[in-house]
N, C-alpha and C positions, 0 to 999 in steps of 0.2 A: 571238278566234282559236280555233279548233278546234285539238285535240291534233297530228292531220295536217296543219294548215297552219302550225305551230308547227313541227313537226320537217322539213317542208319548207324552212319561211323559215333553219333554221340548216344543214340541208345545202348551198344556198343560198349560205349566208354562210361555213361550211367552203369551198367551192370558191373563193370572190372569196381568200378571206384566204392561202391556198394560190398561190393564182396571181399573188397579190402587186396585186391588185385591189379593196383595199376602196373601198367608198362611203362609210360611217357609222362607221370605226372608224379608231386611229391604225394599224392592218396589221400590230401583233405578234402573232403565233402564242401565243394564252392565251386559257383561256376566258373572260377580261374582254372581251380583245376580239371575239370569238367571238358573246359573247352582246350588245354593242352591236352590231356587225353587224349580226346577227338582227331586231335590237329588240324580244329579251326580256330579261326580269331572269335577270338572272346561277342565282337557285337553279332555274330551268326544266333546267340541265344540273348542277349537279352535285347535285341531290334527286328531280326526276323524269324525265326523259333522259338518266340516266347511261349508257346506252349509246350517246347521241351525243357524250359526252364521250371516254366510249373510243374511240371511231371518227375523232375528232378530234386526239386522240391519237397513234395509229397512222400519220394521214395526216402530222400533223407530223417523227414519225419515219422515212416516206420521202421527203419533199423535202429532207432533210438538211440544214436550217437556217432560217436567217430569208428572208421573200420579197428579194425584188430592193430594193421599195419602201423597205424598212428598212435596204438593205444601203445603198443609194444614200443615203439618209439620214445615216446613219451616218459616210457619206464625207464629206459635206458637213457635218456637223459636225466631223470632224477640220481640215479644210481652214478652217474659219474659225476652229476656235480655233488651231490655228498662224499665220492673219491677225493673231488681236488680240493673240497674243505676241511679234508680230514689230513689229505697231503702235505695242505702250506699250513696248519697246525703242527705237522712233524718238523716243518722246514723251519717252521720259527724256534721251535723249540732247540732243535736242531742248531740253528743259530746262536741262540741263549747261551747255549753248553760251548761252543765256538770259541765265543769271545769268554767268556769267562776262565776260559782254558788258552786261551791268548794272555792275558792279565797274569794268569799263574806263571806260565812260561818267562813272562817280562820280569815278574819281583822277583823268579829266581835265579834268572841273569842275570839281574842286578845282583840281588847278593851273593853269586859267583864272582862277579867283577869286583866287588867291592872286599870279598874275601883275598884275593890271591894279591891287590895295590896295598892292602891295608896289612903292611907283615907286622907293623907296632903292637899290635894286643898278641901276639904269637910268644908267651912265655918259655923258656927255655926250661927244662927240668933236670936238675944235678940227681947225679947220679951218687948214691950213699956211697964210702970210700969203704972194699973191704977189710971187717974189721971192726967197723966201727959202732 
C-alpha cells in the first residue's frame, strides 16, 4: 500500500466508525479501532499520520459520543445482565424450595419406616358380640 492509499483506507474507516458502520472493527471510537478498520498497524497513526489522528479526533468530538452500534450494544448488555440476576434469584429460590422439599420427603420416610417396624402401639379393636 502506498502512503495515499493508506491514508485513504483510514479516512475510509474514520467515516464507517463515525456512522456507527464498521466492517472489520468492534465500532469504538479509538485509534485501535481505527486502525483495524483500516487494516493497518496501529503506529501508521500515531508515528506517521498523526494528522489523521487528529482529524479523527476532532470528528469524534462532533458526533458527541459513541456510534449507535455501541450504544445498542451496551443496551443489550445491561438487559441481560439484569436477565441473569434475576435468573440466579429464581435459581436460588429455586433451590430453597428443593431442599426444603428434600427434608419433608426425609421425615416422611422416616415416619413410614418407623410406622410399619413399630406394630407395638397398633391396638387391636374387639368387635361387640351380637346381642349384646
Amino acid at each position: 500500500m502506498t502512503d495515499e492509499t493508506q491514508r485513504q483506507a483510514i479516512r475510509d474507516a474514520m467515516t464507517r466508525l463515525v456512522e456507527g458502520k464498521p466492517l472489520r472493527s468492534d465500532g469504538k471510537l479509538t485509534i485501535k479501532s481505527l486502525a483495524n478498520e483500516a487494516g493497518v498497524k496501529r503506529w501508521l497513526l500515531t508515528h506517521k499520520f498523526t494528522d489523521l489522528q487528529d482529524e479523527f479526533k476532532v470528528r469524534m468530538e462532533l458526533t458527541g459520543g459513541e456510534p449507535a452500534v455501541v450504544v445498542k450494544l451496551r443496551e443489550q448488555l445491561k438487559e441481560r445482565d439484569e436477565t441473569i440476576t434475576r435468573l440466579r434469584a429464581e435459581i436460588r429460590e429455586l433451590t430453597n424450595d428443593r431442599q426444603q422439599l428434600e427434608r419433608v420427603i426425609n421425615v416422611l420416610s422416616l415416619e413410614q419406616q418407623h410406622g410399619r417396624t413399630d406394630k407395638s402401639k397398633v391396638v387391636g379393636i374387639r368387635r361387640p358380640k351380637d346381642g349384646s
